[in-house]
C-alpha positions in Angstrom: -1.1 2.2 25.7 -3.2 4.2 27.4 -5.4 7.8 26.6 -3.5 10.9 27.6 0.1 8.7 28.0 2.9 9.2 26.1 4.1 6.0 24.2 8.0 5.5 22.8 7.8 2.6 19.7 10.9 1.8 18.4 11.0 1.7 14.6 12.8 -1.0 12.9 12.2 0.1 9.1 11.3 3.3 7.1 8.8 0.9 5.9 6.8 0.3 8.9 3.1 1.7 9.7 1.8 3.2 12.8 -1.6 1.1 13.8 -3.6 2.6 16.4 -6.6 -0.4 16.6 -9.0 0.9 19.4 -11.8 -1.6 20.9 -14.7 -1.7 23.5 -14.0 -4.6 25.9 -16.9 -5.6 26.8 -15.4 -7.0 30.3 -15.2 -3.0 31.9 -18.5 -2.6 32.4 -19.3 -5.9 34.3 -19.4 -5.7 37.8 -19.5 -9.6 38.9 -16.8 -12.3 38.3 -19.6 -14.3 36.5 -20.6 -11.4 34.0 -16.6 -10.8 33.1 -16.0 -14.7 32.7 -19.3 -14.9 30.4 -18.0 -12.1 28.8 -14.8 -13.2 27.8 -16.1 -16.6 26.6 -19.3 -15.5 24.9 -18.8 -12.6 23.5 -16.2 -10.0 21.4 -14.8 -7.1 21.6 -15.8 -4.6 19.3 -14.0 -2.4 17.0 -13.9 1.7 17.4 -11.6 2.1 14.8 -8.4 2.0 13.3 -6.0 4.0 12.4 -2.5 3.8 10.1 0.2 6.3 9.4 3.1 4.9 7.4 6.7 6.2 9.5 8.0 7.3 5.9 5.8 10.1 5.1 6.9 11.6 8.5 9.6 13.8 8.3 12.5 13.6 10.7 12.3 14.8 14.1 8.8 17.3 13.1 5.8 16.9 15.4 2.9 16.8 14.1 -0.9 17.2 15.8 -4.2 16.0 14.3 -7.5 14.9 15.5 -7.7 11.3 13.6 -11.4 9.8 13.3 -12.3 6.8 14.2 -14.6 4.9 11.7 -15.9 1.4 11.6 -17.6 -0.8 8.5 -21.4 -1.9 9.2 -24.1 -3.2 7.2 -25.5 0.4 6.8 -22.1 1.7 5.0 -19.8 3.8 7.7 -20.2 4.7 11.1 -18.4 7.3 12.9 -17.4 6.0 16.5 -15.0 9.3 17.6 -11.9 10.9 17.2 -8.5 10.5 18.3 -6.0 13.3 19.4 -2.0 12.4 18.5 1.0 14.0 18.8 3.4 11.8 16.7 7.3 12.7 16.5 9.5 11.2 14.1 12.4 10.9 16.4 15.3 10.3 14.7 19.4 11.1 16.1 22.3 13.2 14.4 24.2 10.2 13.8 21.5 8.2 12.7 19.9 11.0 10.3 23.3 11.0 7.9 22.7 8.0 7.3 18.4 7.8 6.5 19.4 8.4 2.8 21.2 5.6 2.8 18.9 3.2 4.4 16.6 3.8 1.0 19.2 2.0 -1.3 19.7 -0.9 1.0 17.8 -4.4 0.3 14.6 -4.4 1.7 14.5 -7.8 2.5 17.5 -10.4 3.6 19.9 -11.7 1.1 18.2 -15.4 1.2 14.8 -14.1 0.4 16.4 -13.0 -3.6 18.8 -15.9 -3.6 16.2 -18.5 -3.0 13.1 -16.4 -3.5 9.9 -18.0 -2.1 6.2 -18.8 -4.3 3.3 -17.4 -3.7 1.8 -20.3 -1.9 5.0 -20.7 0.3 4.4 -17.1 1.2 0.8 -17.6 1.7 1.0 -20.6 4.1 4.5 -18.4 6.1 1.9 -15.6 6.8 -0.7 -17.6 7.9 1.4 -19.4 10.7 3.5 -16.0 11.4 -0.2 -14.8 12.6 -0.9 -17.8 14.4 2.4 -17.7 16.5 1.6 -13.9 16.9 -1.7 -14.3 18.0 -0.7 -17.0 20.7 2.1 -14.7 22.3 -0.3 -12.1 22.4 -3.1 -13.7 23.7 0.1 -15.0 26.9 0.6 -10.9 27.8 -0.5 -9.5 31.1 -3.1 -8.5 30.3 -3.9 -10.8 27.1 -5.1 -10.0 24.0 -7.9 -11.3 22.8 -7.9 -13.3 19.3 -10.2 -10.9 17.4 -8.6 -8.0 19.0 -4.9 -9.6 17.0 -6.7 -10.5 13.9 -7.8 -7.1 13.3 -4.5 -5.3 14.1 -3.0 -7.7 11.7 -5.4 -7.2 9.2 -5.7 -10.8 8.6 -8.9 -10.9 5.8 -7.6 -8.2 3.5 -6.7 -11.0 1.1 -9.6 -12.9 1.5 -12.5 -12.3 -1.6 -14.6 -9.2 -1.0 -16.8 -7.2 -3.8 -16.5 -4.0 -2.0 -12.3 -4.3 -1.9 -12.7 -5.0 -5.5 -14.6 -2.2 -6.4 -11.6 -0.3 -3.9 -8.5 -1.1 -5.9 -10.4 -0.2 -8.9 -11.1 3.1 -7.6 -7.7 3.6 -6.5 -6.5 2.7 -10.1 -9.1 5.1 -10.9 -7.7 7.8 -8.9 -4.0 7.6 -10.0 -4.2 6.7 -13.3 -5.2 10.0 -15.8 -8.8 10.3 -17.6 -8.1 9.4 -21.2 -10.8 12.1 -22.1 -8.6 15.0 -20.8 -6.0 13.9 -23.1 -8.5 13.6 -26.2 -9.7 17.0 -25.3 -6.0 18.7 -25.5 -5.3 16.7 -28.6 -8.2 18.6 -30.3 -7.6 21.7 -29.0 -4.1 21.3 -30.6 -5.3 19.6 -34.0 -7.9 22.6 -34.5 -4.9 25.4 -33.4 -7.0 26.6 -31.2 -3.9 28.6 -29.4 -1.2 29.3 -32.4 1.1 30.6 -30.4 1.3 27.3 -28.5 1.1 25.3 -31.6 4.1 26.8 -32.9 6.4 26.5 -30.1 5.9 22.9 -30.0 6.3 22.1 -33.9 10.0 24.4 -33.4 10.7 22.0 -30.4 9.4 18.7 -32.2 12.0 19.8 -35.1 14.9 20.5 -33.2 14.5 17.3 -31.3 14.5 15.1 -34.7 18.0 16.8 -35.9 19.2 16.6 -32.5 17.9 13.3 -30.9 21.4 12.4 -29.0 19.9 15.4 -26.6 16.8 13.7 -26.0 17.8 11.9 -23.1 19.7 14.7 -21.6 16.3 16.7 -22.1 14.1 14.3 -20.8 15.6 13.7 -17.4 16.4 17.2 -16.5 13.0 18.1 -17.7 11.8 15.3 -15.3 14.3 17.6 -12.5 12.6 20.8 -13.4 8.8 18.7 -12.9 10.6 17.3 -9.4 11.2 21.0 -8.5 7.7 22.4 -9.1 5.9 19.5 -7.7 8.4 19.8 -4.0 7.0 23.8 -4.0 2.9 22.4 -4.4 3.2 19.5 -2.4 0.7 19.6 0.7 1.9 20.8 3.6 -0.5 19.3 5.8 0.5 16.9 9.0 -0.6 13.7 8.4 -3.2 12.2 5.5 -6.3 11.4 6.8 -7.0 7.5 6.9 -9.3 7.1 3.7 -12.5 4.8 3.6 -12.6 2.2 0.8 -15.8 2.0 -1.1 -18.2 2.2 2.0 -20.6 4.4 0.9 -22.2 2.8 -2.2 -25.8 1.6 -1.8 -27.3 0.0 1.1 -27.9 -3.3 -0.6 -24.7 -3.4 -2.1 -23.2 -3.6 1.7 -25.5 -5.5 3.1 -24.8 -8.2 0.5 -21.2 -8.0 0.7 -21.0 -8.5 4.2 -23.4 -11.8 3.5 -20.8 -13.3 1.0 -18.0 -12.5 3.4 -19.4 -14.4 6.0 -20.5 -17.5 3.5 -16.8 -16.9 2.7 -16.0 -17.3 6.0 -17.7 -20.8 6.7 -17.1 -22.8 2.8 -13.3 -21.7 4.1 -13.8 -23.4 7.9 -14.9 -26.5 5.9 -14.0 -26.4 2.2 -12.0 -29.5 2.0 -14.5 -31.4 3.5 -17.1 -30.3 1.4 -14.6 -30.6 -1.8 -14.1 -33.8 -0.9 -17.8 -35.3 -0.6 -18.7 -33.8 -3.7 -17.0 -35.7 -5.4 -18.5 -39.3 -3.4 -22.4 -37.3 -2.9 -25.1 -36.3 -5.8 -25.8 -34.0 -2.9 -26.6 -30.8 -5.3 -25.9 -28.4 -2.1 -22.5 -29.8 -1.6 -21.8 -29.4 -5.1 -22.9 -25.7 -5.6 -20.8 -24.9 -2.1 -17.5 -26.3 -3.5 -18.2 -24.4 -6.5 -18.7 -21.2 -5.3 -15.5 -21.5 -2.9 -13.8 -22.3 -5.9 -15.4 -19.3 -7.5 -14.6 -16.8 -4.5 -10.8 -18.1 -4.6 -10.0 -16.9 -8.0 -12.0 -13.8 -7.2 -9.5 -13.3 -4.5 -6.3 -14.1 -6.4 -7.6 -11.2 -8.9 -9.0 -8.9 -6.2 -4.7 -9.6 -5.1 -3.6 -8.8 -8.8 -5.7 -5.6 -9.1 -4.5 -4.4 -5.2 -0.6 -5.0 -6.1 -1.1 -3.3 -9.9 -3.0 -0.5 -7.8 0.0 -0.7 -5.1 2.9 -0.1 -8.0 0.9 2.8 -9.5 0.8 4.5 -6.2 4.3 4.1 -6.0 5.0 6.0 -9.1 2.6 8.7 -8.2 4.0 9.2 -4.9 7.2 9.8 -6.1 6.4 12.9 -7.7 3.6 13.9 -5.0 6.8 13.5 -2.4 4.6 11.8 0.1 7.9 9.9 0.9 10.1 13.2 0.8 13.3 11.2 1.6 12.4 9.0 -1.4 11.7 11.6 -3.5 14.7 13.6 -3.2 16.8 10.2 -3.7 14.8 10.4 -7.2 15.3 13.7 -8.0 19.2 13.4 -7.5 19.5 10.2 -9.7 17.4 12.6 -12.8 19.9 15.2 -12.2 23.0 12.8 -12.2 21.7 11.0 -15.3 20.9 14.4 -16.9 24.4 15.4 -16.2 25.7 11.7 -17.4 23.7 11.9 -20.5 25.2 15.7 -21.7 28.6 14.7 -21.5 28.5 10.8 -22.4 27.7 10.0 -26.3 24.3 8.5 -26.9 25.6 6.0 -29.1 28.4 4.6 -25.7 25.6 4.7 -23.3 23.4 2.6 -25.3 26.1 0.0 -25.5 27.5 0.2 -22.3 23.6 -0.6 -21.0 23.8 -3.1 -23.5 26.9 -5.0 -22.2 25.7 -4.6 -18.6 22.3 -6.3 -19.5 24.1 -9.6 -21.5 27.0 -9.6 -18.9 28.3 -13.1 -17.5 25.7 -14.7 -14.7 29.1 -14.7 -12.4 29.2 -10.9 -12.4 25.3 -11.1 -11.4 24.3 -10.4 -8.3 20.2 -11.6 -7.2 19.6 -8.9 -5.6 18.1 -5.6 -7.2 19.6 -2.4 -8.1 19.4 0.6 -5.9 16.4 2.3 -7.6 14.5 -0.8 -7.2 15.3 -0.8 -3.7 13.7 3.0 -3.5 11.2 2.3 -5.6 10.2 -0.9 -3.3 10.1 1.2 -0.3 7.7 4.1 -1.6 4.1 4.4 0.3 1.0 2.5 -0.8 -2.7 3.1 0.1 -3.1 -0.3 0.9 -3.4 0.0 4.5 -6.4 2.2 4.1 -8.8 -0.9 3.1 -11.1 -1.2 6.2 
């Protein structure tokens, strides 16, 4: 694409993010053959930026204007490299719009992925060679694309071990999940009746609910309704969220070291079998401690992957009451009303056992893949495209 153009993408899932990767190729500002062929073979082009807006958390044929930033990670912390005006447009037809809902409660993935589901390794070594076939049809386009320029739009070392993403999906943990000291502070306040008034209203409630516990249920999800309704009114009504920077501004060593251990990362991963492999012939003590710190550095990147999906599913649940996905949302607010509804007229006592049943029914009235929340749930927004 180019500046001041307007671009049509087609969108193949609700699911899909908007990249907007900007680089400097170094090739436009040589004048000779012999400086662009040098250029292409000795040297990179470097990132401006990057931007990602996630399709769901556009609503449906709305445009929306913002001046985007463009920031890139140094040694230094985070350097601003310029800003980028978008109009984006959600475009999305009558006929087609009817059915949007519906796409939510469809399978996110194809019927053989549940039926014979693949391991992690398996799904490690697919996405490696997906980005190597990638990578080589880009790099055939007219013009090409360079491999650095592919790797970046792909996001290919977002898995790989790095202390300052570590420090990020702890922070984003941090940010969703609630401070246990505010809790402790209203638990005092109530303990020490600080507000009677309060106090006593809630011990009337607490009593009715212990004669009356078959209403519990019906309470609890149009009380979750109600919460739906009042969280839709002081939702944000801004355009777009603005692409947020992951733990880049902690102290200058603390980069600066970070980006040493990514790129030691880098090379015991070019040549880690190798090196495995004569430790185990050699007495050669530098050999040794390099195989041990790649092993080190790959368990810190299988729980840098735990901590990113645990921080993934708790932004999921948080964005469903914060209607980021507003299609999703509403999907969620109409199941609490329906099970409100369900729960008032059905007994407690045949609900119970009709879950029951349905959880201990025969394995030929199974089916592998999930259930429709599951499928809305799976399709909620994450803030893991935000890692730079």
């Amino acid at each position: 694409p180019e500046f001041d153009a307007i671009v049509d993408l087609p969108v193949l899932s609700v699911n899909d993010v908007l990249r907007v990767v900007i680089f400097w190729d170094h090739t436009s500002t040589k004048k000779t053959f012999k400086e662009k062929v040098f250029a292409l073979t000795k040297t990179k082009d470097q990132a401006l930026g990057r931007i990602d807006i996630p399709i769901n958390t556009l609503q449906v044929n709305k445009q929306y204007s913002g001046v985007y930033p463009l920031h890139v990670a140094v040694h230094d912390g985070i350097k601003k490299t310029g800003d980028v005006l978008m109009d984006i447009r959600h475009a999305v037809s009558s006929s087609e719009h009817h059915n949007l809902h519906n796409v939510y409660l469809q399978d996110p993935l194809p019927m053989l992925y549940y039926t014979k589901p693949l391991t992690a390794a398996q799904m490690k070594k697919l996405q490696a060679e997906t980005r190597v076939l990638v990578m080589q049809g880009l790099a055939k386009m007219s013009p090409p694309i360079r491999r650095e320029v592919s790797a970046e739009v792909m996001m290919h070392n977002q898995c790989e071990f790095s202390q300052r993403r570590i420090k990020a999906n702890i922070q984003r943990l941090k940010n969703i999940l609630p401070d246990p000291t505010i809790f402790k502070e209203t638990m005092g306040e109530f303990m020490s009746w600080r507000y009677p008034v309060i106090n006593v209203i809630i011990q009337s409630i607490f009593i009715f609910l212990v004669y009356n516990a078959q209403l519990l249920p019906a309470l609890a999800a149009f009380s979750s309704f109600c919460v739906f309704i009042l969280c839709y009114i002081r939702k944000p009504r801004h355009a777009l969220v603005q692409n947020q920077l992951s733990q880049m501004d902690l102290g200058q060593a603390h980069k600066g070291r970070d980006e040493m251990e990514m790129e030691e990362y880098e090379e015991a991963k070019g040549g880690g079998k190798g090196d495995h492999g004569e430790s185990k012939k050699t007495s050669n003590p530098v050999k040794q401690m390099r195989a041990t710190i790649s092993n080190m550095k790959t368990q810190a990147a299988t729980a840098q992957n735990m901590i990113g999906d645990i921080a993934a599913v708790a932004e999921q649940v948080h964005a469903i009451w914060t209607f980021e996905d507003p299609r999703a949302s509403r999907v969620f607010m109409t199941m609490t009303f329906m099970a409100g509804v369900v729960f008032s007229i059905m007994p407690f006592r045949f609900l119970v056992a009709a879950a029951g049943l349905f959880l201990m029914r025969h394995p030929a009235y199974k089916k592998p893949n999930p259930v429709p929340p599951i499928n809305v749930f799976a399709r909620l927004p994450t803030k893991t495209h935000c890692n730079l």
